[in-house]
C-alpha positions in Angstrom: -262.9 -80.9 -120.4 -264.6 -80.8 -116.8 -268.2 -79.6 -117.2 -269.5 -77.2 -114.7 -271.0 -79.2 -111.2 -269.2 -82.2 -112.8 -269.2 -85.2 -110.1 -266.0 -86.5 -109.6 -265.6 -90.3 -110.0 -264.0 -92.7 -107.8 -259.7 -92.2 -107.7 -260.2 -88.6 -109.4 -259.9 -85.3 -108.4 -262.5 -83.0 -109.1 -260.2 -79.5 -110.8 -261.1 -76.6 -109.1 -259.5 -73.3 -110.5 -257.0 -71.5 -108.7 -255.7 -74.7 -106.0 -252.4 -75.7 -106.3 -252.8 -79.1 -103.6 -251.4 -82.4 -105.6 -253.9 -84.0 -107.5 -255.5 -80.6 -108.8 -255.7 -79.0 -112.0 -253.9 -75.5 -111.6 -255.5 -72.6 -113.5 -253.4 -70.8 -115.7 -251.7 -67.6 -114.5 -253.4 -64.3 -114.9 -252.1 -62.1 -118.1 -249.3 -59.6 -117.4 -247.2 -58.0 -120.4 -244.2 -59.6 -121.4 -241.7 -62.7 -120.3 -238.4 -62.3 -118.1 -236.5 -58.9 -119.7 -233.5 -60.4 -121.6 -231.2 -57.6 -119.8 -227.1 -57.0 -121.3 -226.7 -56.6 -117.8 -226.9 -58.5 -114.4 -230.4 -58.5 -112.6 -229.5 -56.9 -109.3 -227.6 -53.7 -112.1 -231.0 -53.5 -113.9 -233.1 -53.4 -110.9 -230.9 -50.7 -110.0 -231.0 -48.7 -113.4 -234.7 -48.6 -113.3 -235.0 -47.2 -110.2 -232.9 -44.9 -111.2 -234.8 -43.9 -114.0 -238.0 -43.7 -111.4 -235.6 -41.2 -109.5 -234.4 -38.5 -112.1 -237.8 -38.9 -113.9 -239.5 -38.0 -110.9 -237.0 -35.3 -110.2 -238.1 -33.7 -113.5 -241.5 -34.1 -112.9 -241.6 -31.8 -109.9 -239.6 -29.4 -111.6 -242.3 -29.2 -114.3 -244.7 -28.6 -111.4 -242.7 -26.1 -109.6 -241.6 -24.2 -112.6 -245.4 -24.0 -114.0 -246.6 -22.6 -110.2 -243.7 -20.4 -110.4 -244.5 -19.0 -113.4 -248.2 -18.4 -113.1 -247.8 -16.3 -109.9 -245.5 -14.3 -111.3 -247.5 -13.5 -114.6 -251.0 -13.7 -113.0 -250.0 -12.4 -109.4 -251.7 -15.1 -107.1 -250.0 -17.7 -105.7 -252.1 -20.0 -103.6 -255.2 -19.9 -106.5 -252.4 -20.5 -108.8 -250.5 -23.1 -107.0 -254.0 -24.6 -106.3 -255.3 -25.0 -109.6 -251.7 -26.7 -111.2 -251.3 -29.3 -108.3 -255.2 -29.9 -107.9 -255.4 -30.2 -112.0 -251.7 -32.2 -112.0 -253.2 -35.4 -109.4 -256.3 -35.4 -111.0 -254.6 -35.7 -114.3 -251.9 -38.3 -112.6 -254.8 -40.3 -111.8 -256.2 -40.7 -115.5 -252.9 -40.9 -117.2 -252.0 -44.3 -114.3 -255.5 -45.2 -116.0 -254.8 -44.4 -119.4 -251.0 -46.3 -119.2 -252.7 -49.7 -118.5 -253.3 -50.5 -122.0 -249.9 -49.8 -122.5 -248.2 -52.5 -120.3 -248.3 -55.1 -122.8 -245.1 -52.5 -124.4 -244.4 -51.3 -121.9 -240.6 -50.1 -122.6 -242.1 -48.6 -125.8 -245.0 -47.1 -124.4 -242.3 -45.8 -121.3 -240.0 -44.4 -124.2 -242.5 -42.4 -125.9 -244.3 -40.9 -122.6 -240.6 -39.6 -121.7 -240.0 -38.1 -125.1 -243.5 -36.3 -125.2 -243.4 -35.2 -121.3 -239.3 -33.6 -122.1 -240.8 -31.8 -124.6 -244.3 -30.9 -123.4 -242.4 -30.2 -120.2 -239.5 -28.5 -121.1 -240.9 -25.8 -123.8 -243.6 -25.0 -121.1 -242.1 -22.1 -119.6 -241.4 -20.5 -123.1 -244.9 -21.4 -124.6 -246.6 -19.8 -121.5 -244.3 -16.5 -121.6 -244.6 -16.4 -125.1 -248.4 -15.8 -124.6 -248.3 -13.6 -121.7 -245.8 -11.1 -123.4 -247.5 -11.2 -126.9 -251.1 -11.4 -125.9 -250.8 -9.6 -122.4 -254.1 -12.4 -121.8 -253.4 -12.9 -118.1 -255.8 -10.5 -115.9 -255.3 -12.7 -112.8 -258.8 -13.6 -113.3 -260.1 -17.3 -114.9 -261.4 -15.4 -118.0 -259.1 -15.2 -120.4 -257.9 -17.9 -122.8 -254.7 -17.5 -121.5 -255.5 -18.8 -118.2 -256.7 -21.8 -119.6 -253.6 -22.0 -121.6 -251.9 -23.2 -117.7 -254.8 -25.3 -117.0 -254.0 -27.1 -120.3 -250.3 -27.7 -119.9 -251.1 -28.8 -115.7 -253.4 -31.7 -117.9 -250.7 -32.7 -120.4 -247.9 -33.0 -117.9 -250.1 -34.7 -115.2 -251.5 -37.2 -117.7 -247.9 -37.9 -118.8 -246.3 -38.2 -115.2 -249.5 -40.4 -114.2 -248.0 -42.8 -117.1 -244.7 -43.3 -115.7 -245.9 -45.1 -112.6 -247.6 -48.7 -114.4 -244.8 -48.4 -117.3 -242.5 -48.9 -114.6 -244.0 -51.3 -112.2 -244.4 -53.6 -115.5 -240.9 -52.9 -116.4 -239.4 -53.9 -112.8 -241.5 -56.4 -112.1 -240.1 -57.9 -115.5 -236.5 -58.1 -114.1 -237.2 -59.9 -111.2 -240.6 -60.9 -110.1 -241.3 -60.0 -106.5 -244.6 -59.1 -104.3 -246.4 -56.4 -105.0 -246.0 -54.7 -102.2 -242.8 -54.7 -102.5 -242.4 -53.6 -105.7 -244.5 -50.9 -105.2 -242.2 -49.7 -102.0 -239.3 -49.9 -104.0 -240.8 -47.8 -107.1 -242.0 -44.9 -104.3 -239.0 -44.5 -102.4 -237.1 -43.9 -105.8 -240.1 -41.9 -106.7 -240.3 -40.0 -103.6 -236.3 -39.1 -103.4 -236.6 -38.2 -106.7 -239.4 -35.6 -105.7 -237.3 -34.4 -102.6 -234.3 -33.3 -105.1 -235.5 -31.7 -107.9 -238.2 -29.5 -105.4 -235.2 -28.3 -104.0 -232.7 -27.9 -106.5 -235.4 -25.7 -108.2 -235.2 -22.6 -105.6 -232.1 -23.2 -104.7 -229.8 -24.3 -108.0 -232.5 -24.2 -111.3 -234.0 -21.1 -110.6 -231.0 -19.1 -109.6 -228.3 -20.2 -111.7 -230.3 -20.8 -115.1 -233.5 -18.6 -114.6 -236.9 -20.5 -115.0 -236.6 -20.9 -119.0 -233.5 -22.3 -119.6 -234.4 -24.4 -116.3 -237.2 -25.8 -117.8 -235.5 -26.6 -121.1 -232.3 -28.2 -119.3 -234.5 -30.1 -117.1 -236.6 -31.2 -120.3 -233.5 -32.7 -122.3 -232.2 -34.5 -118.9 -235.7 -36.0 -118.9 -235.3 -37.0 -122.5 -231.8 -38.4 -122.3 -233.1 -40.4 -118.8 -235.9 -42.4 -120.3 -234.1 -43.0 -123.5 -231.3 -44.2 -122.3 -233.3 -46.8 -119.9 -235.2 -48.3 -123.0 -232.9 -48.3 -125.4 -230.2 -49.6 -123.4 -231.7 -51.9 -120.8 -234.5 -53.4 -122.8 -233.9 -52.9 -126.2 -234.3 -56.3 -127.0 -238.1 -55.7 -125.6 -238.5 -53.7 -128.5 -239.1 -54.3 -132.5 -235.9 -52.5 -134.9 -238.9 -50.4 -136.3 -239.4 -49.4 -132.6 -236.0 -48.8 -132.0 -236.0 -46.2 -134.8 -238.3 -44.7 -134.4 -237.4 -43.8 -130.7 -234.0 -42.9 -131.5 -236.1 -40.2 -133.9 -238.3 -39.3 -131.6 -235.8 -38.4 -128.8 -233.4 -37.4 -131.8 -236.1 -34.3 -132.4 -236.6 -33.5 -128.6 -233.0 -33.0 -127.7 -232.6 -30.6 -131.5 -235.8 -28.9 -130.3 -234.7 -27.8 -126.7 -231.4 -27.8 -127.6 -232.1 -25.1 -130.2 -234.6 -23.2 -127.7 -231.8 -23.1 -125.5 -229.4 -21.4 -127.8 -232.3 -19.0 -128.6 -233.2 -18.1 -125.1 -231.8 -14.4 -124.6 -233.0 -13.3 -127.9 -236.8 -14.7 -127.0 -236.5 -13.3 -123.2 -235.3 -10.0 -124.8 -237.7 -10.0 -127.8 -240.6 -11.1 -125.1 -239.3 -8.2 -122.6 -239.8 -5.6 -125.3 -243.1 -6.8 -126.2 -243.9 -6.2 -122.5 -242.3 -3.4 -121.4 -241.2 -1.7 -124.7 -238.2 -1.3 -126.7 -236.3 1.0 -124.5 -235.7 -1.6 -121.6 -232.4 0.4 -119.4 -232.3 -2.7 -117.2 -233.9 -5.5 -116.3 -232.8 -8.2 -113.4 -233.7 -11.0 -111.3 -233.0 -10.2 -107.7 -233.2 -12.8 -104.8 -237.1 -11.3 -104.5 -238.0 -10.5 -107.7 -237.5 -9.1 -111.5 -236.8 -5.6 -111.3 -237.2 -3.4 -115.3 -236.3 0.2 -115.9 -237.5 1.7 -119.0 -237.3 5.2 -119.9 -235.1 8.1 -117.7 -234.6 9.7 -120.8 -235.3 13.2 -122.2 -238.2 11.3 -124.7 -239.4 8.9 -121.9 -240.4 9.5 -118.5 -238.8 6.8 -116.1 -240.8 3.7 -115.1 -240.1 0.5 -112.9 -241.8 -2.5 -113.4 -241.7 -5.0 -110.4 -242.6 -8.7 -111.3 -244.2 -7.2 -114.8 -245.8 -4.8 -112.9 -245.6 -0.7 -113.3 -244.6 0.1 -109.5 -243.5 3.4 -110.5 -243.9 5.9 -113.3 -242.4 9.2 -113.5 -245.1 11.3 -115.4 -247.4 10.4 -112.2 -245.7 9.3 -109.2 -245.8 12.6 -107.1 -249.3 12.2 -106.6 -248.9 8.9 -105.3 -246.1 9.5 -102.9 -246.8 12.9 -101.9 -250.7 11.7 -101.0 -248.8 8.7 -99.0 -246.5 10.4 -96.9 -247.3 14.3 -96.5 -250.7 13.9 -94.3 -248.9 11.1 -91.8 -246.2 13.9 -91.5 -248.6 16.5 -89.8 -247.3 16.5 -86.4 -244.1 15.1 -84.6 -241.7 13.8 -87.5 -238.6 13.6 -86.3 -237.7 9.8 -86.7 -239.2 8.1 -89.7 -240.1 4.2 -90.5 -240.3 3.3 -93.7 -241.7 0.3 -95.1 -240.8 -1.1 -98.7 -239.8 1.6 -100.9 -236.6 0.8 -101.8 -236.7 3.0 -105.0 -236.6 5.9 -102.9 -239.4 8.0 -104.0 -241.3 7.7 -100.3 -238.0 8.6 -98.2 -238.1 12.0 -101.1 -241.2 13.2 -99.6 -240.3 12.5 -96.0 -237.1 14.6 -96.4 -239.3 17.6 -97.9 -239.7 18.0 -94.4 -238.1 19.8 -92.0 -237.0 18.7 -88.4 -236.6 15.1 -90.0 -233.5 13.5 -87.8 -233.9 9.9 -88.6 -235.0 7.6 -91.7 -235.0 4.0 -91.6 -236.3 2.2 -94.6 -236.9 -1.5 -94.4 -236.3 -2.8 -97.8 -235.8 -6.9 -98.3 -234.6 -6.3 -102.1 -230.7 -4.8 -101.4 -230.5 -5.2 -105.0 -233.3 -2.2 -105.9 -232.1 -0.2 -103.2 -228.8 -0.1 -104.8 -230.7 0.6 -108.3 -232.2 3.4 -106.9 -229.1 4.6 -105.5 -226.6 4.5 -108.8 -229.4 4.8 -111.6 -228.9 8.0 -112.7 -232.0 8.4 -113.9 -233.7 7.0 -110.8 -231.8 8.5 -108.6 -232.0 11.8 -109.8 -236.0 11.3 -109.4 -235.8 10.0 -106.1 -233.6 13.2 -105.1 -230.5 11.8 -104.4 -232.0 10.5 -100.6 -229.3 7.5 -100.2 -226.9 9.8 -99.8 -228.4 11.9 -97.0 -226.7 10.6 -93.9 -229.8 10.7 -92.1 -231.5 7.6 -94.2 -230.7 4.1 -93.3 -231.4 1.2 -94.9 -231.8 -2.4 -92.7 -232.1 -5.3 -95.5 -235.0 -7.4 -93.7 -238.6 -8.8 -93.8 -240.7 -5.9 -92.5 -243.2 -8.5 -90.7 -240.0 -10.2 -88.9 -237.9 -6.7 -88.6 -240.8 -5.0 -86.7 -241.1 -8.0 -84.1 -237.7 -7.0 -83.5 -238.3 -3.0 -83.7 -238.1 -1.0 -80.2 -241.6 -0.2 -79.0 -242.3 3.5 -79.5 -240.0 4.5 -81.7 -240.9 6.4 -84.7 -243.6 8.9 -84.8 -244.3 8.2 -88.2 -244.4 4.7 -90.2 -244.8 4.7 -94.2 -246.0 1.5 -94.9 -245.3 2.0 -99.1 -245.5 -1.7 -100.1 -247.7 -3.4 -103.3 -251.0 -4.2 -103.7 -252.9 -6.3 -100.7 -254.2 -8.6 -103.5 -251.1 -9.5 -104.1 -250.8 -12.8 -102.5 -246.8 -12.7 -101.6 -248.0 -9.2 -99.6 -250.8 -10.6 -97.5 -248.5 -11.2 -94.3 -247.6 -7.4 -94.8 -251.4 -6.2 -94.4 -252.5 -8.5 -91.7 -254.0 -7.7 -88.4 -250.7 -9.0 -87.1 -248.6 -6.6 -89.0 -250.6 -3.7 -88.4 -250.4 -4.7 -84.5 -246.5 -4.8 -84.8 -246.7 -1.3 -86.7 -248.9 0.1 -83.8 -246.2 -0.9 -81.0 -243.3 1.0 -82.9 -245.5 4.2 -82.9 -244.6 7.0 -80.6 -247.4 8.6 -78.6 -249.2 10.6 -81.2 -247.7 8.9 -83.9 -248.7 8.1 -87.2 -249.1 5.0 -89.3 -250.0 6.0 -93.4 -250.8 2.5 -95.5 -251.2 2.2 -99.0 -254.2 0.2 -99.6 -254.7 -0.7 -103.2 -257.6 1.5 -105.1 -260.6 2.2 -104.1 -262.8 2.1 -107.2 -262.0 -1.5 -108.9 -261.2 -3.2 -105.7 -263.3 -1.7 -103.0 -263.7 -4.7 -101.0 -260.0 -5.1 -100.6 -259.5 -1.4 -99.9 -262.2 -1.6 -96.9 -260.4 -4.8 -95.8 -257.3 -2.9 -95.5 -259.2 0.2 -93.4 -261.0 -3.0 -91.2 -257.5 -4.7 -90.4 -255.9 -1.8 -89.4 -258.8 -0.5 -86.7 -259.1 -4.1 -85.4 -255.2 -3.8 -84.8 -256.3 -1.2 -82.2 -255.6 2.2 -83.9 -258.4 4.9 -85.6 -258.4 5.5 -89.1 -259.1 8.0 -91.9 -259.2 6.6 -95.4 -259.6 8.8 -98.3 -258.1 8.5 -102.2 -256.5 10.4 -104.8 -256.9 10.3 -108.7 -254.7 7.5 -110.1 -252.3 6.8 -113.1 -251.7 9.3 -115.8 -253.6 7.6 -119.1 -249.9 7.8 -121.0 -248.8 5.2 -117.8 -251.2 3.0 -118.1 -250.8 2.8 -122.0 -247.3 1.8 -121.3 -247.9 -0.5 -118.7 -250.0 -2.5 -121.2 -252.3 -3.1 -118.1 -255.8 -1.8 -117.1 -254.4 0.9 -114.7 -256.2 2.1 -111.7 -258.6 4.6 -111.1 -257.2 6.0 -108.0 -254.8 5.1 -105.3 -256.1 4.7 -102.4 -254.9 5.2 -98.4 -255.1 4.7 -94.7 -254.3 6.9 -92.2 -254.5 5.8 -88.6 -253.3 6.5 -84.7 -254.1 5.7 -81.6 -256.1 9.4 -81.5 -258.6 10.1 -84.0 -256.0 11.7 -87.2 -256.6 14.9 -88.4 -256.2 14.4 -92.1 -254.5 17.4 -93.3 -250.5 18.3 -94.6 -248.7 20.6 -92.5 -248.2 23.9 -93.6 -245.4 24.5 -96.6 -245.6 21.1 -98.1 -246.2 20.8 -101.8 -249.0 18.4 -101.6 -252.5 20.6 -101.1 -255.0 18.3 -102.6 -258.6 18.3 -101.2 -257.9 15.8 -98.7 -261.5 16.1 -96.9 -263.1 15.8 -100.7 -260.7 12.4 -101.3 -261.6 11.3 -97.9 -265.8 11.8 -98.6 -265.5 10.3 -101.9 -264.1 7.4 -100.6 -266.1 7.1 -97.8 -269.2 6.8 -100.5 -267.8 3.4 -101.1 -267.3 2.0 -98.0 -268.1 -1.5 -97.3 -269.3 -2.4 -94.1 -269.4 -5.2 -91.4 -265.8 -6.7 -93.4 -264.1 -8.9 -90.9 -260.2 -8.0 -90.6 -257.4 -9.9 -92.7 -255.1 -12.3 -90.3 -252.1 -14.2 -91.2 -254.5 -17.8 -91.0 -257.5 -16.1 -92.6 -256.2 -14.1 -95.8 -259.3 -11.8 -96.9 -257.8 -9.7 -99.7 -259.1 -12.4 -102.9 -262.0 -10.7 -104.8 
């Protein structure tokens, strides 16, 4: 043993830790896991299985991601906050479960087998666990208060933390069939990884999501997950691992598959049991369009019609005359004869405009073909709607209002509708921008009229006032002003706190005279509803652009 400071002595070499030059005494090699893998296949063949492993595991991954940002926007309404919170919470997790995984490298095929087993299930029964709560619980206000919300927060953790786990597991586990540079291994692992990433983000929109819906997406892409990291431990490095080990994977994997498997078979009895505890148990239809999920429930003698869009009531038939008729009758006070209208595909709008007289034209820009053919054949919606799609003066153009009006002739209409959801709604903020409303402007005739539905005006002030702001910086004058909002029987249905009041822009290049011309079945106190909502107004709110969103609360 060489004391520390030692003097060498004549014809010796003093050892110094770490040199490798001839006459030296060589430290021993730092500590990393496990021997050579003893593979039952050639090295270059289980180089190439691990990688791709890496691939379809990280193919998964995403979809876990996708599905649970997916999911949240739909139940809780906003999609950047949403998307936000599951990819910021996802890295950050990533980064402590990479931390977590280094005590595992010593095992790390077993430790890689059990992390694939947990994250198919954790991953794959997400969907269904976060549905389940939403439809029995109704805990999602779209606000970070409820428990609910937390419930998303919680699965982002697990799933990260799981993913994060893959990457060491991995590098110990290819570095163990062939020892190469780091940096090498480490490009190989992320170009697998990264590939893997590319394909399952986009066979989630484009094959997952259409084709199996996002449960049974989530559960299929769960069991592929499972049967993936199985299959690379317990046929490339089983010998790695101790017959108790073996077991107790092949059990562990054995009860994943069962348990998706089983949650597959039960799917459409939990969507339909989970739909009823939403909606209620007289559900006509329900469907996922290209845009969204459209529900009718009611249209019966019993039950007055409602439709749900994306879980929420968009129409219900015990109250919406007031809305519509509030919407459309004042814009129509003055030249009428051609008719834009914006959204509405159910119909209800393009009623009120035909109550009219001298109406020639009605085109409605609807982007969901699949509700405006609802509307159309529903007898029960149809018949509420008056029958309007078969009045050879309405047209419908399927399109993107934002990129149909950029293609609109200037000057066109006299009067634009512009009935589409709630401007909190983050897939609708393009749709009340200063932009839009600009586009809106340059299809108006001279004198013509623009009437927006703004959201309400009591819970959500600062939103409504945005709305009123956006549209006078677009260049045209407004009049806002309110009406009471949803019967008390509608809101109990719609299992939702239901508004107040509706509330409403109207706006032309002139000042607008906000009354309904004479005839029309709408006589509310339109000066009243415009005074009491003037009692709210907020002032000095900067306008809503397409880069600068405004609309959160």
């Amino acid at each position: 043993m060489i004391e520390p400071h030692a003097t060498a002595q004549p014809g010796t070499a003093t050892a110094q830790p770490g040199t490798d030059r001839p006459g030296t005494a060589k430290a021993p090699p730092p500590r990393s896991g496990q021997g050579p893998a003893r593979l039952p296949v050639s090295t270059a063949t289980g180089r190439f299985l691990v990688l791709a492993g890496v691939f379809i595991c990280a193919a998964c991954g995403l979809v876990y991601e996708l599905e649970l940002v997916a999911l949240a926007s739909y139940l809780i309404g906003d999609s950047v906050t949403q998307a936000s919170v599951v990819l910021s919470v996802m890295v950050f997790a990533m980064g402590l479960g990479s931390l977590v995984a280094k005590r595992l490298r010593w095992r790390a095929a077993a430790g890689f087998g059990a992390v694939e087993a947990l994250l198919a299930l954790v991953g794959g029964s997400s969907a269904m666990a976060l549905y389940a709560v939403f439809a029995w619980t109704g805990d999602w206000g779209g606000a970070w208060e409820g428990g609910s919300n937390y419930l998303l927060v919680g699965f982002s953790l697990a799933i990260g933390l799981l993913i994060g786990a893959e990457v060491p597991l991995l590098m110990e586990l290819i570095q163990r069939i062939r020892r190469q540079d780091a940096g090498g291994a480490v490009a190989d692992l992320f170009a697998a990884d990264y590939v893997g990433a590319l394909v399952g983000g986009l066979a989630f929109p484009f094959l997952l999501l259409p084709l199996l819906g996002q449960l049974t997406a989530t559960l299929v892409t769960g069991t592929v997950n499972a049967i993936a990291g199985g299959a690379l431990v317990l046929g490339l490095f089983r010998q790695d691992l101790s017959r108790r080990a073996r077991w107790l994977l092949v059990v562990a994997n054995l009860v994943v598959l069962a348990l998706l498997a089983s949650a597959a078979v039960l799917v459409d009895d939990f969507e339909r049991a989970a739909r009823h505890a939403v909606y209620g148990k007289d559900v006509r239809v329900a469907m996922h369009t290209d845009v969204q999920e459209v529900v009718l429930t009611g249209g019966t003698d019993s039950r007055p019609l409602d439709l749900y869009l994306d879980g929420r009531l968009r129409v219900s038939g015990s109250d919406e005359h007031r809305y519509h008729e509030a919407l459309v009758h004042p814009a129509m006070n003055g030249p009428h004869a051609r008719v834009l209208v914006l959204g509405g595909g159910d119909g209800l709008a393009v009623r009120e405009v035909l109550r009219h007289g001298g109406v020639r034209q009605v085109d409605v820009v609807e982007l969901d073909t699949r509700l405006v053919e609802l509307a159309r054949t529903d007898r029960a919606l149809s018949e509420l709607n008056g029958h309007v799609y078969g009045d050879p003066r309405v047209r419908v153009v399927a399109a993107d209002a934002f990129g149909w009006l950029r293609r609109a002739p200037r000057g066109a209409y006299d009067v634009v509708v512009s009935d589409l959801p709630d401007p909190g709604i983050t897939s609708s903020t393009k749709l009340y921008s200063q932009e839009f409303y600009g586009l809106a402007r340059g299809v108006l005739a001279g004198g013509g009229r623009l009437a927006v539905h703004a959201g309400p005006v009591t819970s959500r002030p600062r939103a409504f006032w945005t709305v009123d702001a956006t549209v006078r910086a677009a260049g045209l004058r407004t009049v806002p002003y309110a009406v009471a909002g949803r019967d008390p029987a509608a809101a109990s249905r719609a299992r939702a706190r239901a508004p107040r009041d509706w509330g409403f822009v109207l706006a032309s290049r002139a000042r607008p005279q906000l009354r309904t011309p004479p005839g029309t079945p709408y006589v509310p106190s339109l000066r009243a509803d415009a005074r009491a909502a003037e009692r709210t107004r907020i002032t000095g709110l900067p306008p809503s652009t397409l880069v600068h969103p405004r609309y959160a609360d």
